[in-house]
C-alpha positions as MATLAB code, in Angstrom:
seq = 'XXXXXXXXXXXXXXXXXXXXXXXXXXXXXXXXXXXXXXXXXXXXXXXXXXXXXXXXXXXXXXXXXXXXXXXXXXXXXXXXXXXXXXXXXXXXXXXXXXXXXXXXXXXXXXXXXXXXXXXXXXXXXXXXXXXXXXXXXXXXXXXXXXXXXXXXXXXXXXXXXXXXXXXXXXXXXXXXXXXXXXXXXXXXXXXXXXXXXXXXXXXXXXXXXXXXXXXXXXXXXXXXXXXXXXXXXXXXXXXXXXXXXXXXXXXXXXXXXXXXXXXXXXXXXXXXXXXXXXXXXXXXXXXXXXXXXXXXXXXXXXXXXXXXXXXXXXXXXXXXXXXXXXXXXXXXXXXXXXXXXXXXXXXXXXXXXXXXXXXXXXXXXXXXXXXXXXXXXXXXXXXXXXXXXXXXXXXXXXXXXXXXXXXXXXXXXXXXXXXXXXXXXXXXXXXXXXXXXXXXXXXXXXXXXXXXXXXXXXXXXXXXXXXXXXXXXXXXXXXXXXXXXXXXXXXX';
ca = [
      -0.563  -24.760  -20.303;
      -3.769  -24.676  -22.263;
      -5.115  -21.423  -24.756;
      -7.973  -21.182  -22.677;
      -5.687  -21.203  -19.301;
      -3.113  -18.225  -20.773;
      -6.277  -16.448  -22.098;
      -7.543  -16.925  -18.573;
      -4.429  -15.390  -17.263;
      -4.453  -12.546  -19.121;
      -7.713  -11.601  -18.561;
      -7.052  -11.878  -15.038;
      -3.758  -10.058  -14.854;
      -5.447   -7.221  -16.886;
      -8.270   -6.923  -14.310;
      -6.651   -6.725  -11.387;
      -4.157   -4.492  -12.097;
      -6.399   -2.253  -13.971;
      -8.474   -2.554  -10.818;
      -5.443   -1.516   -8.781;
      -4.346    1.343  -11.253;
      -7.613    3.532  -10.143;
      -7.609    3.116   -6.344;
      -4.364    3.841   -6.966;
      -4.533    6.367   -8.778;
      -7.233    7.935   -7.003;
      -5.354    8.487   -3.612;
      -2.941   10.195   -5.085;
      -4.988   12.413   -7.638;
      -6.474   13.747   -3.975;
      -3.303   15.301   -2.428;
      -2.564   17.508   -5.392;
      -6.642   19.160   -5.534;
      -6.415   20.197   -1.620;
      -6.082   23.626   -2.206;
      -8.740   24.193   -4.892;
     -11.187   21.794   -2.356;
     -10.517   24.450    0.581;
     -11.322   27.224   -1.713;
     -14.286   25.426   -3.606;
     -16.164   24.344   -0.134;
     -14.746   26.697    2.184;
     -12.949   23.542    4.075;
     -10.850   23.770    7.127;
      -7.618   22.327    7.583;
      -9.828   19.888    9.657;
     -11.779   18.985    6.792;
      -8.832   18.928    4.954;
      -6.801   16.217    6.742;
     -10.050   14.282    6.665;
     -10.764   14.176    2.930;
      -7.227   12.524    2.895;
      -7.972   10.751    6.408;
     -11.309    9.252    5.939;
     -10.091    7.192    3.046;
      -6.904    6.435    4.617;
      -8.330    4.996    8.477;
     -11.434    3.033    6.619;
      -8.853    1.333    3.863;
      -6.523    0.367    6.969;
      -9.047   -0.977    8.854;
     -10.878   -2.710    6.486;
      -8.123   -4.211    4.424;
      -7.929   -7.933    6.723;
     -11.678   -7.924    6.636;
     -11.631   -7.767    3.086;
      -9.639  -10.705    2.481;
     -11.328  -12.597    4.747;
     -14.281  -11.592    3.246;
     -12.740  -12.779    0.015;
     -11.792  -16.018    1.567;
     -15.564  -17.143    2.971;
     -17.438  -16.041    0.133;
     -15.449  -15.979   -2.957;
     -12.749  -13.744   -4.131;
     -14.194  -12.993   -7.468;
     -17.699  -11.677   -5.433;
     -16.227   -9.725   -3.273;
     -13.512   -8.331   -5.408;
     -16.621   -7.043   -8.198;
     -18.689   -6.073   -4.555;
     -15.426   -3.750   -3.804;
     -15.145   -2.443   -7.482;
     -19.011   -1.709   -7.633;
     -18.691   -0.099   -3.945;
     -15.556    2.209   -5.079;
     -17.123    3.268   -8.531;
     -20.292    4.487   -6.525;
     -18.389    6.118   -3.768;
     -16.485    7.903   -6.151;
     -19.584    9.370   -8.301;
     -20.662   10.458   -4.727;
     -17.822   12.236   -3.826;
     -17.392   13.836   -6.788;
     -21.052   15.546   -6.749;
     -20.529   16.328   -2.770;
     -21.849   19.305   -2.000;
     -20.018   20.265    1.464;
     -16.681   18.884    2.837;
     -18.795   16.771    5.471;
     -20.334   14.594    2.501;
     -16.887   14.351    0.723;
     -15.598   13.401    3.826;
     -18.174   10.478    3.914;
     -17.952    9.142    0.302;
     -13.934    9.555    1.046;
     -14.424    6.973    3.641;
     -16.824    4.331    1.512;
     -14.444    4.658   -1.035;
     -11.852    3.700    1.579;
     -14.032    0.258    2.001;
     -13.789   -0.212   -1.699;
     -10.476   -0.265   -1.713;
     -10.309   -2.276    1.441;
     -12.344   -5.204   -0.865;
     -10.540   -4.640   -3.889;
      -6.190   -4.317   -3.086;
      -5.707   -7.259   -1.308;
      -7.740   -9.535   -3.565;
      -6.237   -8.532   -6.332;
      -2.488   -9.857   -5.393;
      -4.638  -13.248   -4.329;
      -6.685  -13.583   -7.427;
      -3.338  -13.165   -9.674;
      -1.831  -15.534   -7.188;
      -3.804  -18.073   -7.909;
      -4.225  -17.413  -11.037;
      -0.190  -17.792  -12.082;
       1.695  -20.881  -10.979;
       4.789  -19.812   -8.680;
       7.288  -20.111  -11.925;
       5.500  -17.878  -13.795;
       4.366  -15.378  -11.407;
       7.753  -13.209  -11.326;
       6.431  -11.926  -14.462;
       2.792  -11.521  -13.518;
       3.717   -9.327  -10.568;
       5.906   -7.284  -12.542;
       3.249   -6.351  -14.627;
       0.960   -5.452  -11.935;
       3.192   -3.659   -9.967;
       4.222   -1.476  -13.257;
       0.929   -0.974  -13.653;
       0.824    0.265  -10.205;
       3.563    2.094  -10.308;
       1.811    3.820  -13.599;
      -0.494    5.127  -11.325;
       1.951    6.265   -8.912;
       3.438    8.086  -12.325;
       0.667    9.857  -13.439;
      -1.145   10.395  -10.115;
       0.325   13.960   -9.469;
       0.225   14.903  -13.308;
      -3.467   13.614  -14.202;
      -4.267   15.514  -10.773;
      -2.507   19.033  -11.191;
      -4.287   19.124  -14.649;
      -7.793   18.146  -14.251;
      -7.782   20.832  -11.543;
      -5.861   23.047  -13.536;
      -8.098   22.412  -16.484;
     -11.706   21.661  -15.363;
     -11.909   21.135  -11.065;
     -11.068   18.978   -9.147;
     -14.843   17.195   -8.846;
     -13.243   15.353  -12.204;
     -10.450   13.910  -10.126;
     -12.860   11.502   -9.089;
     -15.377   11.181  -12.153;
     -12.270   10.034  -13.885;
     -13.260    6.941  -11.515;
     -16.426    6.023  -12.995;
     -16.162    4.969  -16.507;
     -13.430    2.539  -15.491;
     -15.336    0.705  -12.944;
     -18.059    0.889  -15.382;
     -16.352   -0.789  -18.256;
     -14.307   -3.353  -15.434;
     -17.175   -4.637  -13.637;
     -19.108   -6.704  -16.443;
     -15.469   -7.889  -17.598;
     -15.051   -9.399  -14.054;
     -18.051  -10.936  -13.649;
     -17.469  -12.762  -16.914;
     -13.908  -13.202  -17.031;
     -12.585  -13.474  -13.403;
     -12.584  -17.299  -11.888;
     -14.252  -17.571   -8.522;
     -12.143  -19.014   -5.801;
     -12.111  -19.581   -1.868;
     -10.152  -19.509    0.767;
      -9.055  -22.345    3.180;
     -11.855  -22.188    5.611;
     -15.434  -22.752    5.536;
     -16.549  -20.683    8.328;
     -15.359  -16.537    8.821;
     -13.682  -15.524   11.899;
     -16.263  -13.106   13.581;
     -14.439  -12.673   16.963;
     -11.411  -12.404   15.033;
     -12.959   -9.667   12.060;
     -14.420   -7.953   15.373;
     -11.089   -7.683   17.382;
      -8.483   -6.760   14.199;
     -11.144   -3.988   12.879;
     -11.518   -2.643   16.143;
      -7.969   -2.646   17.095;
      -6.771   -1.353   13.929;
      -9.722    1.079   13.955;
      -8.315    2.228   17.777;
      -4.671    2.525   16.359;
      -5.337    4.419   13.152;
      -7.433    6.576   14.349;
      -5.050    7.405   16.934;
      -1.859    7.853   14.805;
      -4.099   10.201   12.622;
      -5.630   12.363   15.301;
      -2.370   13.001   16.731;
      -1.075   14.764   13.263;
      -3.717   17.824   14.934;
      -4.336   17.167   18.967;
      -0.430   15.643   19.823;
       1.167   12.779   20.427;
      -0.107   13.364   24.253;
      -3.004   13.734   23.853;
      -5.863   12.045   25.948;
      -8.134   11.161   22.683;
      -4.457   10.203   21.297;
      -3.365    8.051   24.299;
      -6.492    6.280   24.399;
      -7.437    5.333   20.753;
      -4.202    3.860   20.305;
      -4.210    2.447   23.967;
      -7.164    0.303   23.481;
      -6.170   -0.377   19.708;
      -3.477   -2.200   20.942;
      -5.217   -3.956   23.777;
      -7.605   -5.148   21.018;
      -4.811   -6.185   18.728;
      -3.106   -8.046   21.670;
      -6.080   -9.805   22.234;
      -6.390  -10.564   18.259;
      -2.829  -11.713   18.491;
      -3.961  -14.372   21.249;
      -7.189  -15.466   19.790;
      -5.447  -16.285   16.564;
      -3.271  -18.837   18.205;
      -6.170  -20.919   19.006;
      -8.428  -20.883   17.052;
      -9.257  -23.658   14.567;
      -9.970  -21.688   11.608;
      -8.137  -18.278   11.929;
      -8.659  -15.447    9.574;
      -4.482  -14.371   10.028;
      -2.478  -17.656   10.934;
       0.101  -16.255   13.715;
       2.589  -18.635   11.993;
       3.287  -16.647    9.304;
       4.855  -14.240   11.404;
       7.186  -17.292   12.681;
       8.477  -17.392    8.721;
      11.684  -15.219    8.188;
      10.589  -14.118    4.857;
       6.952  -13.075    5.703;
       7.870  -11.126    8.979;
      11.197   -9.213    7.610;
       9.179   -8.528    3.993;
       6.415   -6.715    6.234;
       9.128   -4.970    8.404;
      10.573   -3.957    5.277;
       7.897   -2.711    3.792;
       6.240   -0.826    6.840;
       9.247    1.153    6.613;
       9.417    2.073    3.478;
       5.986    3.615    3.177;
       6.792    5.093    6.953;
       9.414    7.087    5.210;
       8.622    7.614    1.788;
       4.930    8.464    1.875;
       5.648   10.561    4.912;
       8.045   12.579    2.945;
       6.489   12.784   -0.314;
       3.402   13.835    1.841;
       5.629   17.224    2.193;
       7.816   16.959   -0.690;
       4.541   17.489   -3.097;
       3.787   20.943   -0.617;
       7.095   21.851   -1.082;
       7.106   21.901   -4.454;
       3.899   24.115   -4.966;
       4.073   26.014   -1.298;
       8.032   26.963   -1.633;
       8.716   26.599   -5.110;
       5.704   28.296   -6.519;
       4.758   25.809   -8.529;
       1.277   25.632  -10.390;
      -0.860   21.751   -9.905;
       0.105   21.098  -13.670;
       3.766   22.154  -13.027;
       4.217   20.252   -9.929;
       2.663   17.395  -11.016;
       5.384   17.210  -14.399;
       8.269   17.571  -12.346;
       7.307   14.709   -9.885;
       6.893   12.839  -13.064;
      10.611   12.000  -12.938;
      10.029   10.238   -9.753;
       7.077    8.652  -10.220;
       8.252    7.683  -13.742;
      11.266    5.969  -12.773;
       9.264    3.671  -10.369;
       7.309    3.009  -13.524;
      10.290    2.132  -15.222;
      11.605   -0.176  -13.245;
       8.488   -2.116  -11.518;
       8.407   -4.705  -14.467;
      11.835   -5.231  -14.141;
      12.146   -5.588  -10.644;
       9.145   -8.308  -10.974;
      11.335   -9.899  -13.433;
      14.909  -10.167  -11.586;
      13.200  -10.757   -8.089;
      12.128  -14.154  -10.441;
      15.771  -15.012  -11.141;
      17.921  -12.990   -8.336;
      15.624  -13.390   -5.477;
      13.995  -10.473   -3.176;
      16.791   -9.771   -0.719;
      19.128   -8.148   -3.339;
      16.299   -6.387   -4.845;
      14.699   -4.634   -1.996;
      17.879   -4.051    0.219;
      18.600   -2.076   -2.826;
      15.607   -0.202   -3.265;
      15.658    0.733    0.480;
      19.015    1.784    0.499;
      18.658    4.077   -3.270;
      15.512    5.778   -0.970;
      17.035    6.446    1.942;
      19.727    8.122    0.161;
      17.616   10.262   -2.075;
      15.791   11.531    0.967;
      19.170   12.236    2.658;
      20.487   14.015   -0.570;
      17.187   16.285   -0.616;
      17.614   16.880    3.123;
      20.958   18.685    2.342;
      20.480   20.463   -0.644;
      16.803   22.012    0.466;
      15.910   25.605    0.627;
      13.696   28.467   -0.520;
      15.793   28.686   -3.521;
      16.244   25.256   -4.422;
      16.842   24.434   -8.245;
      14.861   21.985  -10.013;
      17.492   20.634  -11.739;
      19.019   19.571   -8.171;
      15.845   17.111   -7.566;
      16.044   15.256  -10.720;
      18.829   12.794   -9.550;
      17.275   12.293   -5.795;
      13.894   11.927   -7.587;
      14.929    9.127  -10.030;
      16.883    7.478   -7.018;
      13.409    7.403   -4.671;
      11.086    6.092   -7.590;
      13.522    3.193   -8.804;
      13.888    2.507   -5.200;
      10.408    2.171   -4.762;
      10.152    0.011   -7.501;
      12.873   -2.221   -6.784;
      10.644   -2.848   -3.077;
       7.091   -3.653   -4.580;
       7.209   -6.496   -6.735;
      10.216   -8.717   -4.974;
       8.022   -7.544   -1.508;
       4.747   -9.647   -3.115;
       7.095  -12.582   -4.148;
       8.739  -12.750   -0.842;
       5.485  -12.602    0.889;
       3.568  -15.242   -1.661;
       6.815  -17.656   -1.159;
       6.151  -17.386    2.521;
       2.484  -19.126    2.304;
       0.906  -21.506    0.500;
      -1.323  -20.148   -2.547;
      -4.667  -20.989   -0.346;
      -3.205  -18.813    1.910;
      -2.010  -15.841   -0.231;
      -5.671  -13.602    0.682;
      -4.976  -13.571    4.381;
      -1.050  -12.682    4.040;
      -2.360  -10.348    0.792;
      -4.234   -8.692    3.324;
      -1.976   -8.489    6.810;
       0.611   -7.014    4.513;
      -1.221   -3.935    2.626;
      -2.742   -3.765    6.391;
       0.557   -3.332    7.613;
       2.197   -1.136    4.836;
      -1.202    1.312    5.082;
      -0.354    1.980    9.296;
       3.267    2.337    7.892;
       2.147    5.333    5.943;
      -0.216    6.463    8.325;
       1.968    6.577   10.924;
       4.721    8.166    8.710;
       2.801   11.103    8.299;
       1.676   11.653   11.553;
       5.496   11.217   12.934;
       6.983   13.171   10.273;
       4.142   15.870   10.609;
       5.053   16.150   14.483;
       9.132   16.487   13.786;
       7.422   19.472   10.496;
       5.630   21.595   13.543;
       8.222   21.372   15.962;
      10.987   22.314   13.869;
       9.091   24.580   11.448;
       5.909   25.510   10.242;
       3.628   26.648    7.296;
       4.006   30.429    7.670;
       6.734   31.356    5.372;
       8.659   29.317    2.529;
      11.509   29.540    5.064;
       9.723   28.377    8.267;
       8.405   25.144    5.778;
      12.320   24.357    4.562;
      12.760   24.524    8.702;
      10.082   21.419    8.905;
      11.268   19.497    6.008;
      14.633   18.749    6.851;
      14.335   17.181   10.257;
      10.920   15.367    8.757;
      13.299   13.899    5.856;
      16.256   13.449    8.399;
      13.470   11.007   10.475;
      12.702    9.475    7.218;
      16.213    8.286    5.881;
      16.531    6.566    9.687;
      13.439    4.395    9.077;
      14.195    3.468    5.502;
      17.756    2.730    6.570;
      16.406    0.335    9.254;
      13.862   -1.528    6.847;
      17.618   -1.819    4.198;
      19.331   -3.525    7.553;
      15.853   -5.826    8.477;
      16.938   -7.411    4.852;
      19.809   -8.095    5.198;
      18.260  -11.620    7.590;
      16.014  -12.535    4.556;
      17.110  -15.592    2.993;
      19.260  -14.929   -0.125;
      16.377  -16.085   -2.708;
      13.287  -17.706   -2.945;
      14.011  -21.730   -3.543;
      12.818  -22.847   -6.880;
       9.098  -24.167   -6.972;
       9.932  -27.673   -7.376;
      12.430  -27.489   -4.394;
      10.161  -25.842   -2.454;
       7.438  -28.891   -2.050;
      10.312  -30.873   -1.215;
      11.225  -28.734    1.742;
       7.681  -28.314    2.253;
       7.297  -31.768    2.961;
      10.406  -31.467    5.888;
       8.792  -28.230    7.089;
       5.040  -29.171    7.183;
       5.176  -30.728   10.969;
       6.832  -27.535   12.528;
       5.563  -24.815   10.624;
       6.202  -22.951   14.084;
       9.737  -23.424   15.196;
      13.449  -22.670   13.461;
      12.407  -24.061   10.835;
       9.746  -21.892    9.379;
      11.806  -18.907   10.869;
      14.384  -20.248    8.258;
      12.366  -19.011    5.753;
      11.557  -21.865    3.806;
       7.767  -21.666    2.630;
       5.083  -24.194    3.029;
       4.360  -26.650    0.656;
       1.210  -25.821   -1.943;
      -1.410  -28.320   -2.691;
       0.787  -30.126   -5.039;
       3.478  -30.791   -2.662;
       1.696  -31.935    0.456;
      -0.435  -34.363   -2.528;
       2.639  -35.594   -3.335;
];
């Protein structure tokens, strides 16, 4: 490998998950400035949900668009289009002056991200060969998962300290200072096909658009509901119809095969289910900690830090191992240390619940989490070939975001049943069942796992079972889990 190729690499790895860090960071900077929003704007709980919402149903929708986006008219273009698009939204919401236009910049910021998450995993992809890019990804999701760290803490004390419109100014300067490095850094790259999938684009974004929507308006109307029923309904429908466009036509934007692959379909399983039940439950946890604890932003936000620090911690060397050990080992592990922190929390909570009795649950859910990300990207990237890696970059954060979405709106229906938010005793009431619901899921997503083949086959091996593999990509084959050969391989 040439100077100018590892300088390359760097630059791009540096990027992207710099890129990554601030949507990252930003979504989570939100949760902890709620309450000083509602009192700064007068917001409902309406306009609450919403600010959280909005971002949330526009970055689902958008996420496969983005990537194909990426695909058709360069990665690099869109990804700086998406980065440009977030740093603006973000000096909007930050000088909104009701919750209606904080609402709206919420949701173009929501589109930024869309552009921006899923091309960063492709642009590192093909920036990294596949024996080098256990490393890469470890990087990028530490990096991540230093977002994740300091989300809560950066959050509870710019609102502590200044307000919360500084939660998202903190955006600015570092889409300022990224863009120009991009555009003059970042290599441009396309995707396999030379035309975009319109009736596709139309049917996912509507479909996912019908479902989201639905799973987040039933957090307020019920599960019964007829605007409930409906969205998700005809979301489905739409996605059905997706599904069977997809299998014929010539230049797809989300090849149905990949779904036939072991490793692709169990990965996204996996990984569905744990952010169904952690982001669910930290969705409470972080009320719980301020609402029935009585703790300040700041203090809430330092005590999380042993969570979120731990997946910090250990994303680089999860990246790492998945290189040498494989996924399967590495995630079933991370599942299983998650469910069992949220089952330890579910029996010790209460209104007078030490600190000190969090710290070992809390360590146990971040390195979990950790242990999931980075072997989840290798698993998935081994699945395709690297021409391929913005559409399955894309169906998987698509996938993991309705996880989350829909693990808040479950666990928020199992919270009001059981409990409530009118005394500290009324929220333990909630939280238990909510967590209860949440260690089932994750323990599901450990057992989907255990089918995953045992690790990913060296690079070199893989073009030779490539070549086997190319002519029936669709039967047991591909289901085997063995990946498709990359350029090199079908050359050869």
């Amino acid at each position: 490998m040439t100077g100018s190729t590892r300088s390359r690499n760097r630059w791009t790895l540096a990027i992207v998950s710099l890129a990554l860090f601030m949507v990252v960071l930003d979504n989570l900077v939100v949760s902890i400035a709620l309450p000083s929003i509602r009192r700064d704007l007068g917001a409902s709980i309406q306009s609450l949900e919403w600010t959280v919402n909005a971002y949330v149903l526009s970055y689902a929708v958008l996420l496969l668009t983005g990537a194909a986006l990426g695909d058709r008219f360069g990665r690099k273009r869109v990804f700086i289009a998406g980065l440009a698009l977030f740093t603006l939204a973000s000096a909007g919401a930050a000088l909104a002056p009701t919750s209606g236009l904080l609402v709206a910049a919420r949701a173009v910021q929501g589109a930024g991200a869309a552009a921006v998450t899923p091309l960063t995993l492709t642009l590192l992809a093909e920036a990294f060969p596949a024996e080098r890019r256990g490393v890469a990804l470890g990087v990028w999701s530490g990096i991540s998962g230093a977002a994740v760290a300091m989300g809560p803490l950066v959050g509870g004390a710019v609102v502590q300290g200044i307000s919360w419109h500084w939660i998202f100014w903190i955006n600015v300067p570092i889409g300022v200072a990224l863009l120009p490095v991009a555009a003059w850094r970042l290599s441009e790259s396309h995707g396999p096909y030379g035309t975009l999938d319109l009736r596709g684009l139309t049917l996912a974004s509507l479909g996912a658009f019908g479902v989201v929507f639905g799973l987040v308006r039933a957090q307020s109307l019920g599960w019964t509901s007829p605007t409930v029923v409906t969205a998700v309904g005809v979301g489905l429908a739409l996605l059905a119809l997706f599904v069977a466009w997809e299998r014929r036509a010539a230049e797809p934007m989300l090849p149905m095969q990949f779904f036939a692959r072991r490793a692709f379909a169990v990965t996204n399983f996996a990984s569905l289910t744990m952010y169904f039940g952690m982001f669910g439950s930290i969705f409470f946890l972080s009320q719980f900690m301020q609402n029935v604890l009585h703790n300040s932003p700041l203090g809430a936000g330092l005590k999380i830090l042993v969570w979120t620090g731990a997946t910090m911690i250990t994303a680089p060397l999860a990246g790492v191992f998945s290189q040498r050990v494989g996924s399967r080992p590495l995630m079933l592990a991370g599942l299983s240390l998650q469910a069992g922190a949220l089952a330890w929390l579910a029996s010790v909570a209460s209104t007078g619940l030490a600190y000190s009795q969090m710290i070992v649950p809390f360590i146990m859910a971040g390195a979990g989490m950790a242990l999931v990300f980075a072997p989840a990207a290798a698993a998935v990237l081994s699945a395709v070939r690297d021409d391929q890696a913005g559409q399955a970059s894309g169906a998987t954060n698509a996938i993991r975001e309705v996880g989350g979405v829909l693990g808040v709106a479950v666990l928020a229906s199992v919270f009001t049943s059981a409990g409530g938010y009118t005394s500290p005793q009324a929220f333990v009431d909630g939280l238990v069942p909510a967590l209860w619901v949440g260690v089932a899921v994750l323990g599901a997503g450990a057992l989907a796992v255990l089918v995953l083949p045992f690790r990913t086959l060296p690079q070199q091996a893989q073009q030779v079972a490539g070549a086997g593999v190319a002519q029936q990509a669709d039967g047991a084959s591909a289901w085997s889990g063995a990946p498709e050969p990359s350029a090199a391989g079908r050359a050869a």
